[in-house]
N, C-alpha and C positions, 0 to 999 in steps of 0.2 A: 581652083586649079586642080586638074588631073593629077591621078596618082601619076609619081614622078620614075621613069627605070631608075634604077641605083645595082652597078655591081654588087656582088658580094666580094669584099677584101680580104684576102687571107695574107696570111706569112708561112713560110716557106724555110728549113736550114739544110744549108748543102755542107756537109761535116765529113773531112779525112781524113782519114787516120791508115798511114802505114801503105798507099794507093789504095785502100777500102773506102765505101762511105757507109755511110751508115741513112737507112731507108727502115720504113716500118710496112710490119703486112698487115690489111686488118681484111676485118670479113664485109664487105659489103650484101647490099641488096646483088651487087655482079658476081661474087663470090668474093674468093681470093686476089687482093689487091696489093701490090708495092706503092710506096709513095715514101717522097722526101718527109720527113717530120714537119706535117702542118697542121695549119688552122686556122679558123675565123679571129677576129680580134674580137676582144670582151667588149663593153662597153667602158671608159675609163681608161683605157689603155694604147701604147702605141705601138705603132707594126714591130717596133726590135722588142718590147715588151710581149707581144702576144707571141713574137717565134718563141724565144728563151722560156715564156710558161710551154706552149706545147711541145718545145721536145723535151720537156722534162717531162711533162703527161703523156707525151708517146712512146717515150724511149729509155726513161728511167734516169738520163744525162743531164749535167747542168751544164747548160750552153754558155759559149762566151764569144759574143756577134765581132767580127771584125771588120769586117764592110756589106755594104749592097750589091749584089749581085746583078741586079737588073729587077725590073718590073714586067709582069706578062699578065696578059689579056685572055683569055678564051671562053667558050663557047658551049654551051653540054645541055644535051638534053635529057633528061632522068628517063632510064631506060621503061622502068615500071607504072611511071604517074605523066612522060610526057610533059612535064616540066622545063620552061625553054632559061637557064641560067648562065648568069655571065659572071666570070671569077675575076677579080686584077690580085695578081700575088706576088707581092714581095717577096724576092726571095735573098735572104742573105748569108753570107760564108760565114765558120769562124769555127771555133774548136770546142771539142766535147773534155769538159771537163771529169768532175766527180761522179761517177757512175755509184747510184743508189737502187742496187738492186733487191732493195725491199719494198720498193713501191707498186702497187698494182699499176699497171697499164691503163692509160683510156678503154674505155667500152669500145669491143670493137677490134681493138690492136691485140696479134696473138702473138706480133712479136716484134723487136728489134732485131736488125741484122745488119750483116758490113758485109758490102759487096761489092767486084771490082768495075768499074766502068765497062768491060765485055761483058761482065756478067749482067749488069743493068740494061744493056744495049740487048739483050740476047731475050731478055724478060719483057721486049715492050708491050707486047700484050697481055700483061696481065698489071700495066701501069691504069694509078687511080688518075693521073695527070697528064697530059701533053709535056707536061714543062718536068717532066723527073728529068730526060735525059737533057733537054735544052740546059736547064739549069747550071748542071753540072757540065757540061761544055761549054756555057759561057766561063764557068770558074776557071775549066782547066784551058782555056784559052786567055786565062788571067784578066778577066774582064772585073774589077773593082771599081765601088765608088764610094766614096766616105761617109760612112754611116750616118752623118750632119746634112748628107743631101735629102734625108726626110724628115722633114717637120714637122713636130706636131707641138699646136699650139696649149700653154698653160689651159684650158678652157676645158682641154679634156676631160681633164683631173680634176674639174671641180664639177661637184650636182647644178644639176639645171633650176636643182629647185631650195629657192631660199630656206633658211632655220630662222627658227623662232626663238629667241632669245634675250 
């Protein structure tokens, strides 16, 4: 069988605080980038597990998911390599807890910030994502869904490969 396409899966958190949200800048291959706190999921892990690690790796914050936001699609081609990638990201709501600001940053990330929904609007071009500002319009259009609408089965969590014992 042919190699098979396979998106790449990330997760996504849309965090407010006070009408702020809070968005990470980092330095890409395009420059200076905003984006929601995201990331790839590890392996062993599931999409509310992978958001809740990176925005603590992005933003210094312990997240605590409340619902699913929605699921997005899109499309990108790596400016430098020409690379044709397809993302599906979870994106879900919920609130920033304990701010540990003795953590180093992911590689990359120069910063955390909270900024207001004009202000985000006002920055699209220098978004790493289509989906910073959808996101966060779906939220504030109150769009929820029960963090139990994603599944992931026991199987994850366990290795693919038997012990010897």
């Amino acid at each position: 069988m042919p190699n098979r396409w396979k998106p790449n899966v990330t997760a996504a958190a849309v965090i407010e605080r006070d009408g702020h949200f809070l968005l990470i800048e980092e330095d890409t291959a395009d420059g200076l980038r905003l984006n929601n706190p995201a990331g790839h999921l590890d392996p062993g892990e599931s999409p509310v597990q992978a958001c809740v690690r990176e925005v603590l790796e992005e933003t210094g914050y312990d997240f605590v998911p409340e619902a699913l936001v929605g699921i997005y699609m899109n499309r990108f081609v790596r400016t430098r390599t020409g690379d044709d990638i397809t993302y599906m990201r979870f994106a879900f709501c919920g609130k920033a807890a304990a701010h540990h600001d003795w953590r180093s940053l992911d590689d990359g990330i120069v910063r955390a910030v909270w900024m207001t929904f004009d202000e985000i609007k006002a920055t699209a071009d220098r978004h790493r994502s289509p989906f910073v500002v959808a996101n966060i319009a779906d939220y504030l259009r109150g769009q929820r869904f029960p963090l139990e609408m994603v599944h992931t089965d026991e199987s994850v969590f366990r290795s693919p490969f038997k012990t010897v014992g």
